[in-house]
N, C-alpha and C positions, 0 to 999 in steps of 0.2 A: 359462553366459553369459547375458546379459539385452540384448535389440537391439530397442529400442523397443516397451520393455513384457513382450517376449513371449523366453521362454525359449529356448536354440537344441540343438543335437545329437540333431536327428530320429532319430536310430537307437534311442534309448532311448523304448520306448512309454508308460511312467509320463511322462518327458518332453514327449511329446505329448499326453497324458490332463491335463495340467496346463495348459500352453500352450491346449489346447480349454477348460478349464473356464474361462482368463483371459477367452479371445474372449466367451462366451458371458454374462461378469460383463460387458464391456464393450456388448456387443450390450442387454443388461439383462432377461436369461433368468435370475433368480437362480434360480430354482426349478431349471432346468435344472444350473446349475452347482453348487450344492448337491448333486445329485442324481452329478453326473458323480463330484464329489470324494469323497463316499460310496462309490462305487466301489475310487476311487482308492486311499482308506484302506483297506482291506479287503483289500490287496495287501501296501503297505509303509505303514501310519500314521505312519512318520518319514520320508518322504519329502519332500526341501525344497522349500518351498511348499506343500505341503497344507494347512497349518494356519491359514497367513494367508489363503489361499483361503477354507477352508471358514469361519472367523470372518467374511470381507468378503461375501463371497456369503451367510451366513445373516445376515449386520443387515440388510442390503436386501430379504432374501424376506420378513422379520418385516413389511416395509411396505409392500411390493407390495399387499397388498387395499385399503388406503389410499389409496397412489396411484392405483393404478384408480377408486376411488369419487371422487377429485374429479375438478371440471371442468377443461378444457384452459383454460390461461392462466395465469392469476396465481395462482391456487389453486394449481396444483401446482407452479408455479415455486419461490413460498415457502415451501411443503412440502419441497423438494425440499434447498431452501437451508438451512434452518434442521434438518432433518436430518444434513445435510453437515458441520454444525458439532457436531452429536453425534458424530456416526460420527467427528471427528476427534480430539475426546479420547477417546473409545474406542480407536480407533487406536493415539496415544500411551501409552495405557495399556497397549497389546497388542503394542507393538514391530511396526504394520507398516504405519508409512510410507514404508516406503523399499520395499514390495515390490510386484513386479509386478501383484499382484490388486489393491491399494490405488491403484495408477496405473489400473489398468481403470474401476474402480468413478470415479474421477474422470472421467476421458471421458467415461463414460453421463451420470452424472449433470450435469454441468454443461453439457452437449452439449442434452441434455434440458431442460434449465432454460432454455438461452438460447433453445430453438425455442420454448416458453410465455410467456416475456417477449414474443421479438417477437410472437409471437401477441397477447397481451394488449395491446400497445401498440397494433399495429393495429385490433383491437377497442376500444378506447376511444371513449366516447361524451364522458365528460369531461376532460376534461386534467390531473384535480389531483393525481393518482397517476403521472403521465406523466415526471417528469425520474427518481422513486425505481426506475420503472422501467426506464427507460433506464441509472441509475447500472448495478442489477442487472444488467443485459444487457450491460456492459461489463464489468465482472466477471467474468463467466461467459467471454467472449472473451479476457479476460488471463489466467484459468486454465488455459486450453485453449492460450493461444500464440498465439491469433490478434489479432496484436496491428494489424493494422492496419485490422481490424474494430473494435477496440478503440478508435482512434484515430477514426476514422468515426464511432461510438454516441456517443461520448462528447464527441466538438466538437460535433455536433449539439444533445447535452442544454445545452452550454452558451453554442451560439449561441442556443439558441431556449427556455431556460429562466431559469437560473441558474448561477453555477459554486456550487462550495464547496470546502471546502481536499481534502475526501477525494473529490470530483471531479478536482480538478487533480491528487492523487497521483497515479492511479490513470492520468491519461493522460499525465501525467509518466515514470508506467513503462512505457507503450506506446511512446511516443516514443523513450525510451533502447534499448529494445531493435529499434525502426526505423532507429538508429546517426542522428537525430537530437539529435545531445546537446547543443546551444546549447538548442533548444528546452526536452528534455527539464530540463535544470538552470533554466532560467527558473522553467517552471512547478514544479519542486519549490520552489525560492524562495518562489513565491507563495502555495504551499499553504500552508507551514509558517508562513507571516506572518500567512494569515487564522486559521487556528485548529490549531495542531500535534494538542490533543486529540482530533480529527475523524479523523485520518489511523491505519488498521492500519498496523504497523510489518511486521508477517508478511505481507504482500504487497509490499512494496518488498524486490525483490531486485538491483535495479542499484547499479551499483559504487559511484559516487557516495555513494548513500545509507548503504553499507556502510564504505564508507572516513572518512564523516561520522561513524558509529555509533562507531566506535571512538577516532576522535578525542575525541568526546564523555565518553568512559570514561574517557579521561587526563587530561581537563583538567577534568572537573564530575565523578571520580567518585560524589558524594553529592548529584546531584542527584534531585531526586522522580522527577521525569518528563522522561526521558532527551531524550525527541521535542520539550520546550518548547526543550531548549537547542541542535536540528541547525543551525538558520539562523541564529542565531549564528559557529557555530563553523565551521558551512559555511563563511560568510563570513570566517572570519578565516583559516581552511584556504585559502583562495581556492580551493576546491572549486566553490563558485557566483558563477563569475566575471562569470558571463553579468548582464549589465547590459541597465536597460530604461526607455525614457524615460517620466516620468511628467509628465501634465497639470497643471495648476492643483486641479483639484479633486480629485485624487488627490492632492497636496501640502497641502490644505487638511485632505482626512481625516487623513494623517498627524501632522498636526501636531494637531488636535482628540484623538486617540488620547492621543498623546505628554502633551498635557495631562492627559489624565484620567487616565494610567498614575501619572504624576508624583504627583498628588495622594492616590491609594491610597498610593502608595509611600513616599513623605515622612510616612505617621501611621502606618506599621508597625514593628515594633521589627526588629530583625535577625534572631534566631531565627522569626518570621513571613517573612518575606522570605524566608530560606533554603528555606522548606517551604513556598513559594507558586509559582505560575509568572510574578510580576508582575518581577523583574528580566529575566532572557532576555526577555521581551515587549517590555520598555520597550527595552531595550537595542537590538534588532532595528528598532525602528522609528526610531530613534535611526541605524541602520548604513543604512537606507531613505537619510534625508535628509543624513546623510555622502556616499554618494553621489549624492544631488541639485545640494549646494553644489562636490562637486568635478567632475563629471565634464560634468553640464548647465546648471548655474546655478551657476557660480564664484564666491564669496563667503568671502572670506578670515577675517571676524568670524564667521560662521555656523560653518564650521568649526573654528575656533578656540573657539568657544562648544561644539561635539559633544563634539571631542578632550575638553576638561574635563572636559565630561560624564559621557563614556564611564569616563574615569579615575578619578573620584569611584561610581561603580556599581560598577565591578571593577578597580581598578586592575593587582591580582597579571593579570589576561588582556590588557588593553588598554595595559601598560606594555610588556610585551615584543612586542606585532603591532606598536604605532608604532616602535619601535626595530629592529623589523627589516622589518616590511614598507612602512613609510610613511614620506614624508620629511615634513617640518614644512611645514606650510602657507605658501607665500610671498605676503607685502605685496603689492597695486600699488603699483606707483613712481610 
């Protein structure tokens, strides 16, 4: 059995010889756990677990001298990271994501990496490296679970930096799993509006987003880039129903956008269109100011102007949401 990581039925000594060598991957003794599972083999070499052990425990010892030779902070943070992303098609390759040594080796290391981020952020003399770090440190908190650390790092970077769309994810997915979900469906909204290409897809693991993905499969399945067309389809799923009032000069960008999408888009032939992200873009911005005119700024020509709109970009998607989910825009009398 497997109970948070760690193996159970202490009566079996290989069983605890395994469960020791996880601790010891997790504590980030590869040398040691290496060293244990060596052992280990040399008893029963098919015993389960051994092998995903001793693969996850020797990639990490191979770096251990490495990691030692840099300095604490950002150096080994991004050491740390950008290894993590080897080790995980290695992984993949090796069938062992799903085991127990593979969940250790992620605790150390991400664990590790976020106590070098904040390190490094608190050592900052200059600020210009400061939001990348902070994104990274909330990462490292959404891996780990700790998601309300996660929420903390991450409005921080973007009270006092900048957002960007893979900023909003990322605390989009912190939010959803704090059972914030107005919140969290807001800001996936607004990620996927600024730039959907920005956002990893393998780190959105809330329902939402998963129940979005599949939608997506059925109604675009030939599109490029699955992720251009979620806030779309969110939207017509009313998966993101979470509505959010927008100023004048948020109304004014949208519409500037809308301009400029239009104009790419009117000199492309159809086959381009299909193999670009400029329709779901337009489209989206387009679903923005749908609900501007209906919901804040009631403008019965305006909408009636989108509706068109919308029909003439996709009609096969937008024929059957107004006919089921929208009634026809009514006149002032």
């Amino acid at each position: 059995m497997d109970r948070d990581g760690q193996l159970t039925f202490s009566d079996d000594p290989l069983l605890v010889g395994v469960n020791a060598a996880h601790q010891l991957i997790e504590e980030g003794d590869f040398t040691g756990a290496v060293n244990k599972i060596d052992e280990l083999l040399s008893v029963n070499p098919e015993y389960p677990g051994l092998a995903e052990g001793y693969r996850t425990a020797k990639f990490w010892n191979n770096r251990q001298r490495e990691i030692a030779r840099l300095d604490r902070g950002k150096q080994t943070a991004d050491f740390l990271m950008t290894q993590w992303e080897i080790f995980k098609a290695y992984a993949q390759e090796k069938n062992l994501q799903n085991s127990s040594a593979y969940k250790s080796a992620m605790r150390y290391i991400f664990f590790t990496a976020s106590e070098n981020y904040k390190t490094a952020f608190q050592s900052q003399e200059s600020t210009a490296d400061n939001f990348d770090l902070l994104l990274n440190l909330g990462l490292c908190f959404l891996t780990l679970g700790e998601y309300r650390q996660t929420v903390e790092t991450l409005e921080y970077a973007r009270s006092s930096y900048r957002s960007s769309a893979r900023l909003l994810s990322l605390l989009a997915e912190a939010y959803y799993h704090t059972n914030e979900i107005p919140k969290s469906l807001l800001l996936f909204r607004e990620a996927f509006s600024i730039n959907p290409a920005e956002i990893e897809m393998g780190l959105l693991k809330a329902k939402p987003i998963q129940e979005t993905l599949v939608a997506v499969a059925e109604k675009k399945p030939s599109a490029a880039d699955a992720r251009e067309w979620v806030p779309v389809i969110g939207f017509i799923e009313d998966i993101f129903f979470v509505k959010r009032q927008l100023n004048m000069q948020q109304v004014e960008g949208i519409r500037r956008e809308i301009y400029s999408l239009e104009k790419s888009y009117q000199t492309l032939g159809r086959e381009r269109i299909e193999n670009s992200n400029i329709a779901p873009r337009l489209i989206n911005k387009y679903l923005w100011m749908l609900d501007y005119f209906e919901f804040q700024q009631y403008n019965f020509e305006s909408l009636s102007e989108i509706r068109s709109r919308l029909m003439q970009i996709d009609r096969q998607l937008f024929e059957e949401f107004f006919k089921k989910n929208r009634k026809e825009p009514k006149a002032p009398r």
